[in-house]
Structure formats: C-alpha cells, structure tokens
C-alpha positions as a Markdown table, in Angstrom:
| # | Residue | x | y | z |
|---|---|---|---|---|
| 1 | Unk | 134.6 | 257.9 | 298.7 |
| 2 | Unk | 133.0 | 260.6 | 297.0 |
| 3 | Unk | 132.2 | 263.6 | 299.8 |
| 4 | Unk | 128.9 | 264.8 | 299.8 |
| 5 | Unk | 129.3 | 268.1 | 298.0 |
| 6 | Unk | 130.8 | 265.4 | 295.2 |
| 7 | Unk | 127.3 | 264.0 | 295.6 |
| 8 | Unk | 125.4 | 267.3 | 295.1 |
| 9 | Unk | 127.2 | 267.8 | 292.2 |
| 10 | Unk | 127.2 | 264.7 | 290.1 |
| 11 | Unk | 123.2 | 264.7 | 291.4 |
| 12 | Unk | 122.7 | 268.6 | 290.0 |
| 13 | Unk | 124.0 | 267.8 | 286.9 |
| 14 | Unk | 122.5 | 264.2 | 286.3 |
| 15 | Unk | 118.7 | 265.9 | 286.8 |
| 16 | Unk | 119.5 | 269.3 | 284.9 |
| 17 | Unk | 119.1 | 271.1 | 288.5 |
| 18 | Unk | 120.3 | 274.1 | 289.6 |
| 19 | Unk | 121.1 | 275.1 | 293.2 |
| 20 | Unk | 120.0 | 278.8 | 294.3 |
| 21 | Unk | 121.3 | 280.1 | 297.5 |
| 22 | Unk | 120.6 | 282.8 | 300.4 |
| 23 | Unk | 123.0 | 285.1 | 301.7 |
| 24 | Unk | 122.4 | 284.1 | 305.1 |
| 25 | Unk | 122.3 | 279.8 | 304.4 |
| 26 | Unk | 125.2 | 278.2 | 305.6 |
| 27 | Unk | 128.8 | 278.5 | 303.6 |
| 28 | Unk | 129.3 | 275.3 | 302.3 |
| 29 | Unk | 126.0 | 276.0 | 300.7 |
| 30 | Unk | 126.9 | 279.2 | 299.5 |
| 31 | Unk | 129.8 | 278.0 | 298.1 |
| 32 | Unk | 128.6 | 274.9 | 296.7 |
| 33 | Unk | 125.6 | 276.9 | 294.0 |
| 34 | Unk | 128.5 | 278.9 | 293.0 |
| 35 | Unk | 130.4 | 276.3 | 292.0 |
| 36 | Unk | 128.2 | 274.2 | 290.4 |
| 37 | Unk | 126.8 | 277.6 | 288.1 |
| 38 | Unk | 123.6 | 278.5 | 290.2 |
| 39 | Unk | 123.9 | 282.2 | 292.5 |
| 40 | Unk | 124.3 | 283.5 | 295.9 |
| 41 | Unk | 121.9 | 286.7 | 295.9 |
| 42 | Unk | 118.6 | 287.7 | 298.1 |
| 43 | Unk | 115.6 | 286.2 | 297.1 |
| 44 | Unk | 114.0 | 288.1 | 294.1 |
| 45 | Unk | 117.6 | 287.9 | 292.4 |
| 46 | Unk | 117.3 | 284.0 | 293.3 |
| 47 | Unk | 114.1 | 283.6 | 291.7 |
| 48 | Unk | 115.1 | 286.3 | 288.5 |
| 49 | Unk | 118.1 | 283.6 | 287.9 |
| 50 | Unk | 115.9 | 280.9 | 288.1 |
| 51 | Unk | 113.4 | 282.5 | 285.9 |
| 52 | Unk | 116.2 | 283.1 | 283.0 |
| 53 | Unk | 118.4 | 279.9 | 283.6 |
| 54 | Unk | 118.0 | 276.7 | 281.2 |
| 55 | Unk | 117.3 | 274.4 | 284.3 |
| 56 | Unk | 114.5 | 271.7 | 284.5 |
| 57 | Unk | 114.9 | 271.8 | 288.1 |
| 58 | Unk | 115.7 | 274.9 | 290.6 |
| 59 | Unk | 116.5 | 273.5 | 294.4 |
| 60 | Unk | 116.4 | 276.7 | 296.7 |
| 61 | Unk | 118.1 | 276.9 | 299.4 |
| 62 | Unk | 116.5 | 279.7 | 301.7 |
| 63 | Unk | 113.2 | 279.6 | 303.5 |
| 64 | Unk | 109.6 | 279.1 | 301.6 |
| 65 | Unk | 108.6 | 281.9 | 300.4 |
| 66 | Unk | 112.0 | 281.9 | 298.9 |
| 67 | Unk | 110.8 | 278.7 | 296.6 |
| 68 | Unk | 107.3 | 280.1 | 296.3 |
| 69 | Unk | 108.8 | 283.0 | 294.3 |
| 70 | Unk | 111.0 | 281.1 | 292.5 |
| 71 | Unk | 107.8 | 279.2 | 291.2 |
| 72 | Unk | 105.5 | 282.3 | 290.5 |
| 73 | Unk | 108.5 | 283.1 | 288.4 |
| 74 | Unk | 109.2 | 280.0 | 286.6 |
| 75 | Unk | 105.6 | 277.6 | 286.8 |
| 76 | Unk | 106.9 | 275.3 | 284.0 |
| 77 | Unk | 110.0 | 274.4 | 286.1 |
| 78 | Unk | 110.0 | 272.2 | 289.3 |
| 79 | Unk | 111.1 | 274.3 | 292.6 |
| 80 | Unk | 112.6 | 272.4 | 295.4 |
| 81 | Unk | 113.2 | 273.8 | 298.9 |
| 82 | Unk | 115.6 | 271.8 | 301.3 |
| 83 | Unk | 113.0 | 272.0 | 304.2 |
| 84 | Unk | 109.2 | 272.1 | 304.5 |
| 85 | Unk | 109.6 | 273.6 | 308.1 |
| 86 | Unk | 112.1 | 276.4 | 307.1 |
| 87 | Unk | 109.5 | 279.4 | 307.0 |
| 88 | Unk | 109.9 | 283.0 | 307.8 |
| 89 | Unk | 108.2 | 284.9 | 311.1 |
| 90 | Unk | 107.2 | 287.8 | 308.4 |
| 91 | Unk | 105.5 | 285.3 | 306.2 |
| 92 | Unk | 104.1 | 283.3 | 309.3 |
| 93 | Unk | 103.0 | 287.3 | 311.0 |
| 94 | Unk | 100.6 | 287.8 | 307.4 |
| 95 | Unk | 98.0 | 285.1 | 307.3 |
| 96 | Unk | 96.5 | 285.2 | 303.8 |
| 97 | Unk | 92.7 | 285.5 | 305.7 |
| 98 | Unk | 93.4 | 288.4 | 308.1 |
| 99 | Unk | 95.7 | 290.1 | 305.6 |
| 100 | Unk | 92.7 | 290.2 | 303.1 |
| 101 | Unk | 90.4 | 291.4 | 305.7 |
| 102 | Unk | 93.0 | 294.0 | 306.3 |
| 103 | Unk | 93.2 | 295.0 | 302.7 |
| 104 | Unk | 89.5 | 295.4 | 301.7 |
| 105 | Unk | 88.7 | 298.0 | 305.3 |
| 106 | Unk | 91.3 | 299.7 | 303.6 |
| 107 | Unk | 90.5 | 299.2 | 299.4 |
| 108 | Unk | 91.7 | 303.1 | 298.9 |
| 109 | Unk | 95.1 | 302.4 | 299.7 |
| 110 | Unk | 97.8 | 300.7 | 297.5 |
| 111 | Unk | 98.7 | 297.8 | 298.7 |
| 112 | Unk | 102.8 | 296.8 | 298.6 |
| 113 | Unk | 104.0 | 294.1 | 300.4 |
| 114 | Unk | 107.9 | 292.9 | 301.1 |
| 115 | Unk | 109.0 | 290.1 | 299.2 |
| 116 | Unk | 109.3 | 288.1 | 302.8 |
| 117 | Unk | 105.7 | 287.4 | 302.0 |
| 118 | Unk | 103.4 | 283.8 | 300.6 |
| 119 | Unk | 102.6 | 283.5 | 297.1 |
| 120 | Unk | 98.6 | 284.3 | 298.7 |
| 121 | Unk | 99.4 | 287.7 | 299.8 |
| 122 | Unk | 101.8 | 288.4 | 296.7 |
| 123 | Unk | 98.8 | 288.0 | 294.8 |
| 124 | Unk | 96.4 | 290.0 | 297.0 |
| 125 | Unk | 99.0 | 292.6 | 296.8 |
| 126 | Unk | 99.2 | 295.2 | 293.8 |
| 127 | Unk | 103.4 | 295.7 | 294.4 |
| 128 | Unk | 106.0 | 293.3 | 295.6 |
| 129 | Unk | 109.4 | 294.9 | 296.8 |
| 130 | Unk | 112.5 | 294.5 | 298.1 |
| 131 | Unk | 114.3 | 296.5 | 301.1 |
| 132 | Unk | 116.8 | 297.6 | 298.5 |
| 133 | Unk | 114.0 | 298.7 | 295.7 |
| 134 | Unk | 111.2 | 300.0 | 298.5 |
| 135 | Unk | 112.1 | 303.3 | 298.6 |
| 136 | Unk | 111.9 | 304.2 | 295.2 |
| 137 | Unk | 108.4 | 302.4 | 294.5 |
| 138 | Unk | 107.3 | 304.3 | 297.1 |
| 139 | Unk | 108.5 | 307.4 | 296.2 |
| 140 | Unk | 106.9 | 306.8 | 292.8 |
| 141 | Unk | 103.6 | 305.7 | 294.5 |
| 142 | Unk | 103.5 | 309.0 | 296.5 |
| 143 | Unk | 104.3 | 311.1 | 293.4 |
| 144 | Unk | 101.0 | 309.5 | 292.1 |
| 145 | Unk | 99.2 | 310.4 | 294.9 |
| 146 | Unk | 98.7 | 307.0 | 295.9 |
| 147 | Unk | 98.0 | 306.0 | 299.9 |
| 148 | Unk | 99.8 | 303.0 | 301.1 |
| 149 | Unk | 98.7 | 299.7 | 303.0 |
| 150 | Unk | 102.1 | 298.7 | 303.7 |
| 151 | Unk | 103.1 | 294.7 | 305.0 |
| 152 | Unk | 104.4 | 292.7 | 306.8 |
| 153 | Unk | 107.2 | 294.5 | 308.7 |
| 154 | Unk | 106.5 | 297.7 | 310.4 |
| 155 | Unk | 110.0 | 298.2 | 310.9 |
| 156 | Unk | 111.2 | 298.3 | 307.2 |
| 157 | Unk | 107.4 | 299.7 | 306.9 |
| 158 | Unk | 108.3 | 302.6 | 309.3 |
| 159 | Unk | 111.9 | 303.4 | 307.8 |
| 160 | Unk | 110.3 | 303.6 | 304.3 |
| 161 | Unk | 107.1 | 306.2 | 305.9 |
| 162 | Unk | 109.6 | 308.5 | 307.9 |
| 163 | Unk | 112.6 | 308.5 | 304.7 |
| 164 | Unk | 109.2 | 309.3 | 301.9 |
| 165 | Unk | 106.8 | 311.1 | 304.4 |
| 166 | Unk | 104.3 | 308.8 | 302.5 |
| 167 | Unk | 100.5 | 308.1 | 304.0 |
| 168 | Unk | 101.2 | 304.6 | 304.9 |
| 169 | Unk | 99.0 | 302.1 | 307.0 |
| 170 | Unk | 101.5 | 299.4 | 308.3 |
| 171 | Unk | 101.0 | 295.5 | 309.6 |
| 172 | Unk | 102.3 | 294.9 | 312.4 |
| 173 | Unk | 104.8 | 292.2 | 311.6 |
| 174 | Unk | 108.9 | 291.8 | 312.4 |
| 175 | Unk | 111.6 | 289.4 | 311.4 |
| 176 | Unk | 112.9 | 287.3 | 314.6 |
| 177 | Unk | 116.4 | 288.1 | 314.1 |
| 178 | Unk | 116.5 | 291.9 | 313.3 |
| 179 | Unk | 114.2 | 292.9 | 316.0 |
| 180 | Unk | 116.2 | 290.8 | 318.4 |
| 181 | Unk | 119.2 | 294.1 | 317.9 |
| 182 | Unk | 119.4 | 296.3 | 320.5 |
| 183 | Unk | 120.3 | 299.9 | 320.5 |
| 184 | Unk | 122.0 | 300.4 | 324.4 |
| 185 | Unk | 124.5 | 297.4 | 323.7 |
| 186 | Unk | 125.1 | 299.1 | 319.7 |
| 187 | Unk | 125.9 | 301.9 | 321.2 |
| 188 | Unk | 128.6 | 300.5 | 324.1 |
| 189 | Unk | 129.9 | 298.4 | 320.7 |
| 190 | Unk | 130.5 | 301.7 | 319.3 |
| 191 | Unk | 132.6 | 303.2 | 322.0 |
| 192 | Unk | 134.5 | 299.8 | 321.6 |
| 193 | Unk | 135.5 | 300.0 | 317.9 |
| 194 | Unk | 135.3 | 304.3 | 317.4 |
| 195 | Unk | 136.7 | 303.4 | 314.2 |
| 196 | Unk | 134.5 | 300.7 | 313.2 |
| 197 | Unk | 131.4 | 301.9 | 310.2 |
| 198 | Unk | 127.6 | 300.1 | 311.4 |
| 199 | Unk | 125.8 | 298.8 | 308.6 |
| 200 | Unk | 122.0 | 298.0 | 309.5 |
| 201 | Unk | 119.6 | 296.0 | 307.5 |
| 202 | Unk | 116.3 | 298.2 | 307.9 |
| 203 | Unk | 114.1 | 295.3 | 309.4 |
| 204 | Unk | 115.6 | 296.6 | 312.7 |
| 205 | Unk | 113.7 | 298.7 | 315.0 |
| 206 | Unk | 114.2 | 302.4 | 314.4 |
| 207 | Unk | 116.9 | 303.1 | 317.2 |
| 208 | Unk | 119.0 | 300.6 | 316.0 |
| 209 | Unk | 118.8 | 302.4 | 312.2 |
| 210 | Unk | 119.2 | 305.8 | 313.8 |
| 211 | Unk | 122.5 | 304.0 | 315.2 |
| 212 | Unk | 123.8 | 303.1 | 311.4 |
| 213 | Unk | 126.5 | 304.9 | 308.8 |
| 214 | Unk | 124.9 | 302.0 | 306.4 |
| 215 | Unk | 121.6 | 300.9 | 306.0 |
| 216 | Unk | 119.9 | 298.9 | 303.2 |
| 217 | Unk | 119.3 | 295.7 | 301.8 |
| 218 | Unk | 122.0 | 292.8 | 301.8 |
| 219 | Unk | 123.4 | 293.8 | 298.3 |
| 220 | Unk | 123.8 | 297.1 | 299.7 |
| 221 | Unk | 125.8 | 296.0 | 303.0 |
| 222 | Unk | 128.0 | 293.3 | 301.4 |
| 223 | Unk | 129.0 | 296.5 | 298.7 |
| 224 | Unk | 129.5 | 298.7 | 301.8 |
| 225 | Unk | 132.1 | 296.2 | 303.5 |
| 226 | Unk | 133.7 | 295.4 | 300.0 |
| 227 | Unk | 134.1 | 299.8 | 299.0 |
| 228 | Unk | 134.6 | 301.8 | 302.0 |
| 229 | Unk | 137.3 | 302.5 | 303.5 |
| 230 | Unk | 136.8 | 301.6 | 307.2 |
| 231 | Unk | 138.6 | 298.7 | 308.3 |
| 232 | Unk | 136.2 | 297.0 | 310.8 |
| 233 | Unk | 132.5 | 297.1 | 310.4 |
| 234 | Unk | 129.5 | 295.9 | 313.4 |
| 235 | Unk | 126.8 | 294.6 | 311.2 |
| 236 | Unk | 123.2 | 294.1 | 311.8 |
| 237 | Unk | 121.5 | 291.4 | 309.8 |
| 238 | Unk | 121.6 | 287.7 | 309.7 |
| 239 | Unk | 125.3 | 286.4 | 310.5 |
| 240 | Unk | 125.3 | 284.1 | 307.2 |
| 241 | Unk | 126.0 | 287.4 | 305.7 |
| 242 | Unk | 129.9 | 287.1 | 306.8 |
| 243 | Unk | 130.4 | 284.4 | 304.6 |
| 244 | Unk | 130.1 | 286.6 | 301.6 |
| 245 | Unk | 131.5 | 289.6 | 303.2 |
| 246 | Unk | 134.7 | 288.0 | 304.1 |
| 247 | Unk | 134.8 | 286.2 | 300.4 |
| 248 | Unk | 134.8 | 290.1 | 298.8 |
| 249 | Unk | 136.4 | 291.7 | 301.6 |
| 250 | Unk | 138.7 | 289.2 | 303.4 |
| 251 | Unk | 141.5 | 291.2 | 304.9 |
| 252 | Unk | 138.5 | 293.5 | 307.1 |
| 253 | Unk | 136.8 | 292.8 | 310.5 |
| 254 | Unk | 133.7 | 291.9 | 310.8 |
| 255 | Unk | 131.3 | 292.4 | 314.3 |
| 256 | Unk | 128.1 | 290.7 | 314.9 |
| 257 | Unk | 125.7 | 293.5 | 316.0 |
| 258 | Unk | 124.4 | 292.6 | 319.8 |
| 259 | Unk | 121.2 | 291.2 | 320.6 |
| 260 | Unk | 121.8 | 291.0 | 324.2 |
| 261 | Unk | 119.2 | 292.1 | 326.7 |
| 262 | Unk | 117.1 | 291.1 | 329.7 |
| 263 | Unk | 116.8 | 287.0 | 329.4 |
| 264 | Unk | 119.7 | 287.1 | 326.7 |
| 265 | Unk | 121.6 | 283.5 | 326.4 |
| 266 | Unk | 124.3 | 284.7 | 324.3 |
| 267 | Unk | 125.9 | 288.0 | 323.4 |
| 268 | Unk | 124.8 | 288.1 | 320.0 |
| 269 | Unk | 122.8 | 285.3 | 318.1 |
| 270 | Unk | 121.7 | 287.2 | 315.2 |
| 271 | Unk | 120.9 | 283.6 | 313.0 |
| 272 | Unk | 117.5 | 282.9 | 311.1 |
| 273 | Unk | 116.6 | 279.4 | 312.9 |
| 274 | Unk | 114.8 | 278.2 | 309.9 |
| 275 | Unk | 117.8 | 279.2 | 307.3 |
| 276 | Unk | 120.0 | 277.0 | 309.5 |
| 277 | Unk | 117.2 | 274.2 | 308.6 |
| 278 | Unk | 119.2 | 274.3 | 305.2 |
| 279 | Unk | 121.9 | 271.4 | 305.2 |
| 280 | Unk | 124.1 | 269.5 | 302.7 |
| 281 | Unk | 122.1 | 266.3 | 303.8 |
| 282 | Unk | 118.8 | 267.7 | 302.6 |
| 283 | Unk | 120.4 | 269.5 | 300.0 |
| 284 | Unk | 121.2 | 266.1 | 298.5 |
| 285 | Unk | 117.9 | 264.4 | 299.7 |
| 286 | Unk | 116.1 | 267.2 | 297.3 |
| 287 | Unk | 118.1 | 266.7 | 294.2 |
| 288 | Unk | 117.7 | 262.8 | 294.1 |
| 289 | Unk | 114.4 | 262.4 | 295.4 |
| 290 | Unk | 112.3 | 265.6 | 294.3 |
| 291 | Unk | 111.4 | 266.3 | 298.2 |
| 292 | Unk | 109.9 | 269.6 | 298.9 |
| 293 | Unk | 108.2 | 270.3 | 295.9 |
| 294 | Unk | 107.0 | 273.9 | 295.9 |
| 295 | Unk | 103.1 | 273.5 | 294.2 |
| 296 | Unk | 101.1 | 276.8 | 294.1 |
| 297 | Unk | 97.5 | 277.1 | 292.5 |
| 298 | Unk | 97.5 | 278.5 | 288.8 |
| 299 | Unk | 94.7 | 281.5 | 289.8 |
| 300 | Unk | 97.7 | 282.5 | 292.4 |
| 301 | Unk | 100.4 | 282.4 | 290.2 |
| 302 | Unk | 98.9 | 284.5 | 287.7 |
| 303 | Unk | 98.0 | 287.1 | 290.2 |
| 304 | Unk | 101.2 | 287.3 | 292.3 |
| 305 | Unk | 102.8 | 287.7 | 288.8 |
| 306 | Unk | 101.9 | 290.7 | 288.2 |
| 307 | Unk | 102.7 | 292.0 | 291.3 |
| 308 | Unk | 106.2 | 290.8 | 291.5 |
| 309 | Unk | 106.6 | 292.0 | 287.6 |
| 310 | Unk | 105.6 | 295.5 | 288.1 |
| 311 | Unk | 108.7 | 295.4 | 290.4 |
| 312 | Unk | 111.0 | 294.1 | 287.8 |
| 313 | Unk | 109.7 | 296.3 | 285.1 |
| 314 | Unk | 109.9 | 299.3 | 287.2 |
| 315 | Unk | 112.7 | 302.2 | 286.3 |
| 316 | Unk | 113.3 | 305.3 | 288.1 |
C-alpha cells in the first residue's frame, strides 16, 4: 500500500503540479516539496519559484496570502492552497475598506506594505516588502525624501522607523505568534543558556528585539544557526522554523523563545494555528481535486504587480 506522501507524488507529477512550502508548515511537508523538485523558502521566494517554474499547477502550502502572491505572480497558472481557513492575523488586522480609507487621509505618504498582506491592499499599495528586504527600500525611500504609510505590523513597522529614522505612519497590526514573546521570561532564558546566541524575527515587540544578537527575516535566522559559531541558539519565530534549522545545522541546540505570561497554558507555544491547518491529507485532496483555488480579479492583479515587481527589481 502506497503511503500518502507516495500519493502526493504520483498525484504531483500526473497533473504537472508543483508543491511550494513555508518555513514554518509542518516537516513532512517541508520535506515532501523538496523532494518532489518544488522549494522550502518564505513567501515571495515561494511565489518567485512559482513564477519561473514550468508547472501548470502550483499547490502552496502556507496561509492565503501566500497563494494570493503566488497568483499575482503567475495569473496563467492555477494556485492551490491546502486550506480556505488558513489565513494570517496581519492580513485579517488590514481590511482592504479601512486600509484604503487610511491611505487617501494620508495620499502624501508612500505607501509600503509587508508581504503578510491580500492581493487588495498589495494593489492599493505603491511597495511590497519583505522583513529581510524592508530596510533597504526604506532607506532608499527616505533618501528620496519620501514619507511613509507603513502596514500592517507596527512591530516590524516600528523596528524599520527607529533602525532608518524615517517619517513613518504605521497600522496598527501584529502577527499572533511573535507578539505572544515576552521579554521577562527571554531574559530568565538567557541567564539559563549564557552561552546560547537569540535570534529574533522583528515582528516581535521591541523589548524582545532589544533582547536579540540576531534579528531578521527567516532566511536570515536559519543562515545565523547554520554560520555562527555558538552552539545553542533561543529563537523567536514560528517553531516550524526548527525543521530547517536542524536539516542545515543538526549537531546545534535549538530553544523555543518563551511566550509565557499571565493566563499562559504552555511554556512556549510559538505555532501559527493556521499554518498547522496545512496537512498531507489536504495536501493530497488539492492535487487530485483542484480544491482551494486561489481566483483574484484581473484589475487587482495588474495593480498588485507592480507593487510586488518594484521589490524584485529593486538593487541597492
């Protein structure tokens, strides 16, 4: 009997379908778009190897917005996600109506807006970015004088303003599990493991990144774990991360940052509840009966385009 990942395969391959995976989906998942030629990356590197693959059919397995940018990136190809419910709190904190409401009280500002966004407010915006590339376009944009409308997380939003000094008007949005780190129990961790390096993602609030030796993207902490020399790291992001750590790094010790705090059920339960959504099961639902099917309008493709290409055409 043929185990499901057998399944996946055989189905990938019989519809020209590619599977695309997050960082912080579950292993076997990871594992399994490796193997079968797709990538394990964050999600504008998902939807860039979607874009350039020779696939009829991309099945994402991430959250929405994930898929949505796969789309904007590849409209002629059919993009599958594994889960209409797996969403994103930053992408549910920016409703396309109040975020446009937002943006024309403000029309002399810029506006850039995190990839962790929907296709609507990718096209409102006039720059998509990453956590890794965000610095750097705003650097740029504050060379050219240029005041910044800045959303949807005010935390990455306020680590950006205090590193470039820029004028930036943030939205007040947060990712679930970043904000959910907390900067007493870091530190007690600390005084645990003296030896240990901290890597931060910079969606957490701004005492847990003034806690870090590390912070940036998830590109940037998985290279951190794999080239310095520190033995044992805590790390604060999504704990599907590990899975990659451990694969480029196996012999080192990993630490879940805490999240602990008044009402805390568990010591640290730093897990995205709708990238757990992502399963074998509906992996294999997707491939064989086209479920999911991300379907933007044309008008909002065209716009959120050019946002997201100014990105990918932008050098230092």
């Amino acid at each position: 009997m043929l185990s499901i990942q057998e399944k996946i395969k055989t189905a990938l391959k019989a519809h020209n379908a590619i599977l695309v995976a997050h960082y912080y989906v579950d292993a076997k998942l990871q594992t399994l778009a490796e193997e079968t030629g797709g990538i394990v990356s964050d999600s504008l590197e998902m939807a860039r190897f979607s874009q350039n693959c020779d696939a009829d059919i991309i099945i994402v397995a991430g959250v929405k917005f994930m898929g949505e940018t796969a789309k904007i990136l590849s409209p002629e190809k059919t993009v599958l996600i594994l889960d209409d419910n797996a969403t994103c709190s930053l992408d549910e904190d920016c409703p396309i109506d109040e975020f446009s409401k937002f943006c024309d009280e403000h029309s002399n500002r810029t506006v850039v807006v995190y990839a962790n966004t929907s296709a609507q407010v990718k096209a409102k915006a006039d720059w998509v970015v990453t956590s890794g590339s965000a610095l750097n376009v705003v650097k740029y944009l504050k060379d050219k004088g240029k005041k910044i409308l800045w959303a949807p997380d005010k935390h990455l939003g306020n680590y950006v303003k205090n590193k470039t000094g820029v004028d930036m008007l943030l939205w007040q949005g947060a990712c679930l599990v970043h904000e959910r780190f907390k900067a007493k129990a870091l530190i007690q961790l600390q005084n645990i493991y003296p030896e240990a390096a901290t890597l931060v993602h910079p969606e957490s609030p701004q005492e847990v990144v003034d806690l870090a030796d590390v912070i940036g993207s998830t590109t940037t902490l998985i290279n951190a774990v794999k080239n310095r020399k520190e033995q044992t790291f805590i790390v604060a992001t999504d704990n599907g991360i590990f899975h990659k750590m451990h694969e480029v790094a196996p012999n080192k010790k990993l630490i879940e940052a805490p999240t602990m705090g008044e009402s805390a059920d568990c010591e640290s339960c730093a897990h995205c509840q709708w990238m757990a959504m992502n399963t074998l099961d509906n992996c294999l639902d997707a491939i064989q009966n086209k479920t999911h099917e991300i379907i933007i309008d044309q008008s909002i493709v065209i716009q959120a385009k050019k946002s997201i290409h100014k990105l990918l055409n932008f050098t230092i």
